[in-house]
C-alpha positions as CSV (number, residue, x, y, z in Angstrom):
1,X,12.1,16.9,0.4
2,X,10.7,18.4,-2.6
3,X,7.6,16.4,-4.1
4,X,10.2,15.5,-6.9
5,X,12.4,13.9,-5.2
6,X,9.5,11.9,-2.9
7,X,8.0,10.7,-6.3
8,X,11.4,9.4,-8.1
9,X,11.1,7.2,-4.2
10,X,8.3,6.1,-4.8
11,X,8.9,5.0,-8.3
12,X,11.7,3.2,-6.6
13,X,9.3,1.4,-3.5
14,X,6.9,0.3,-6.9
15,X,10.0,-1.9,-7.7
16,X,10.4,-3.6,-4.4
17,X,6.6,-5.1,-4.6
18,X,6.6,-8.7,-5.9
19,X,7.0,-8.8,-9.1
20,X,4.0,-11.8,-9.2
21,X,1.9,-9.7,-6.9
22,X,2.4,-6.1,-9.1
23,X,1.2,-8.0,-11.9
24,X,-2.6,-9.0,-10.9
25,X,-2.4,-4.9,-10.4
26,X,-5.0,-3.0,-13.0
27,X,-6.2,0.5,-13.3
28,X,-5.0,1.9,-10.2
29,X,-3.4,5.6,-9.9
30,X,-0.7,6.2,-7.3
31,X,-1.1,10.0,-5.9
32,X,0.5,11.8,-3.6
33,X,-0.5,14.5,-0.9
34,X,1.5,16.4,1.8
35,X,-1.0,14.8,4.5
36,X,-4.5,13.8,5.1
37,X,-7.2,15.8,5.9
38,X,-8.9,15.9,9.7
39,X,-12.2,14.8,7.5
40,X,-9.9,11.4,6.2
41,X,-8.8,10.8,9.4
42,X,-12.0,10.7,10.9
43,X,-13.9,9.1,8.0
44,X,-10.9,6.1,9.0
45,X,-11.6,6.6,12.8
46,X,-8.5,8.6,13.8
47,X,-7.6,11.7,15.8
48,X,-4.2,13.6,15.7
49,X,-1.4,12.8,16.0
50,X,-2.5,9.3,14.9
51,X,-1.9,9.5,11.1
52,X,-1.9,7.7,7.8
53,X,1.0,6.8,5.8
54,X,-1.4,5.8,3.0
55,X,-5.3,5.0,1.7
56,X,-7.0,2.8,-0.9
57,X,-10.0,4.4,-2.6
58,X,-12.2,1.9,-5.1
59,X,-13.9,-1.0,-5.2
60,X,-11.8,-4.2,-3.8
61,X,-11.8,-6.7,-6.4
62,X,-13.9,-9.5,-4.8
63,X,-16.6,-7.0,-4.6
64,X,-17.2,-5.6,-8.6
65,X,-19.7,-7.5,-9.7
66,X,-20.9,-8.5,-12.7
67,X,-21.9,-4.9,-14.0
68,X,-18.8,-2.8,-12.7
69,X,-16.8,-1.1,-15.8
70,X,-16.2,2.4,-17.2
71,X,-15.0,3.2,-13.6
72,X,-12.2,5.3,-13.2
73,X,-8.9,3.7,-11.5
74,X,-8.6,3.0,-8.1
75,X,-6.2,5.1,-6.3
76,X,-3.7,5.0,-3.6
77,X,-2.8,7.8,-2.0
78,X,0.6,8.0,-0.4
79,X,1.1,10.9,2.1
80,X,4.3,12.7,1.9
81,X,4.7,14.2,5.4
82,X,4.0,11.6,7.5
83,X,6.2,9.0,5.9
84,X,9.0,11.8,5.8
85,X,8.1,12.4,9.3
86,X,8.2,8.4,10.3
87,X,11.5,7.7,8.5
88,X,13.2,11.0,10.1
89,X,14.4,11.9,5.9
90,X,16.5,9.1,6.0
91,X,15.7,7.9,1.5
92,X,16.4,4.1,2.3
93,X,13.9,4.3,5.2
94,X,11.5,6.4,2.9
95,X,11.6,3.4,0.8
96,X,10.6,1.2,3.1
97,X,8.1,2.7,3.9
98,X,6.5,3.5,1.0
99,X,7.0,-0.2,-0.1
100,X,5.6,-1.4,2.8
101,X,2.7,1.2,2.7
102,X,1.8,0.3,-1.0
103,X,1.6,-3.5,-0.2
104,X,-0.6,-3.0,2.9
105,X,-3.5,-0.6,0.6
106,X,-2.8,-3.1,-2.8
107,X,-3.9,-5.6,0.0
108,X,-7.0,-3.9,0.2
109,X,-7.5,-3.8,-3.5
110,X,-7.4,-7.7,-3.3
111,X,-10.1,-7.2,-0.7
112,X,-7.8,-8.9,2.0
113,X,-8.1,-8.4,5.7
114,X,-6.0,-6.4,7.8
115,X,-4.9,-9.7,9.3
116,X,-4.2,-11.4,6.1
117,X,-2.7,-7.9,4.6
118,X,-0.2,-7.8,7.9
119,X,0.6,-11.5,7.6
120,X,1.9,-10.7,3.9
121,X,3.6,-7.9,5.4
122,X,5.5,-9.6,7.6
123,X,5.9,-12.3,5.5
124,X,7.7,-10.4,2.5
125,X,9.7,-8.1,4.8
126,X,11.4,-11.5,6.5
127,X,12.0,-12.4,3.1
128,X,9.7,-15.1,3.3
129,X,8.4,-15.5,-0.3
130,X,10.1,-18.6,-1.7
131,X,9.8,-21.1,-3.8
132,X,6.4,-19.7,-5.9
133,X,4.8,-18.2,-3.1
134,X,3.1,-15.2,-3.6
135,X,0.8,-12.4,-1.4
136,X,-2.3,-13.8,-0.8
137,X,-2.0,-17.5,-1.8
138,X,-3.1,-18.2,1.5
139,X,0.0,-19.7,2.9
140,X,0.4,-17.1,4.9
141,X,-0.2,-18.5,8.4
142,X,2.1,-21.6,7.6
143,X,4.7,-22.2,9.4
144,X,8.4,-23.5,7.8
C-alpha cells in the first residue's frame, strides 16, 4: 500500500475516536514510518518479531507542570508495516487497527495506565460508551 493510501486510512481511524475524547486532544502530530527501529524496540523492551503498531512521544499531561510551554507537539507515530502486516491488507481491518492503536497511545497522552488504556479499549470497541460516558471518566471497571 502506498504511504498515500495508508494516510487517507488513517485520516479515516481519526474519525472513529470519540468525538468527546478527540476533543481534550492539543498539539499532537500524527506521523507515520514503515517500521520501528531495533533501537525503539529495545528502548520499549522488545525483540523481533515482537513489534509495535504505534508510540507516544511527549510529556503525558498529568506530568507538565507549571513551567511546561513552547514545546513542540507530542507525536504519535503509527507504523505502516506492521499494521499492514497485522490486518493481512484487508482496508476495514487497517482501520481498526489504526483506531484502535491511536486510542491506546492518546491514552498515554492522558497519562493513563496500560490497564486503564486497555479497559477503554475494550470498552469502546463493545460499544460500550453510552449515555455521556467517555475514555477515562473512570467508569471503566463498572459493570452494567
Amino acid at each position: 500500500m502506498t504511504r498515500q493510501a495508508f494516510r487517507a486510512l488513517v485520516e479515516e481511524a481519526i474519525d472513529t475516536i470519540p468525538p468527546r475524547f478527540a476533543r481534550q486532544v492539543r498539539n499532537v502530530a500524527v506521523v507515520i514510518e514503515d517500521e520501528p527501529s531495533a533501537a525503539t524496540l529495545a528502548d520499549v523492551g522488545l525483540e523481533p518479531p515482537d513489534t509495535l503498531l504505534g508510540l507516544y512521544h511527549g510529556t503525558p499531561l498529568p506530568e507538565r507542570g507549571w513551567g511546561y510551554g513552547n514545546a513542540l507537539p507530542d507525536r504519535i507515530t503509527l507504523y505502516q508495516r506492521p499494521i499492514e502486516d497485522e490486518c493481512e491488507g484487508d482496508d476495514e481491518e487497517i482501520i481498526v487497527a489504526i483506531g484502535e492503536t491511536l486510542i491506546h497511545e492518546l491514552g498515554h497522552y492522558f497519562g493513563l495506565s496500560e490497564d486503564e488504556i486497555m479497559a477503554i479499549e475494550d470498552r469502546y470497541w463493545r460499544g460500550d460508551w453510552r449515555n455521556g460516558e467517555e475514555p477515562g471518566s473512570g467508569d471503566e471497571d463498572d459493570d452494567e
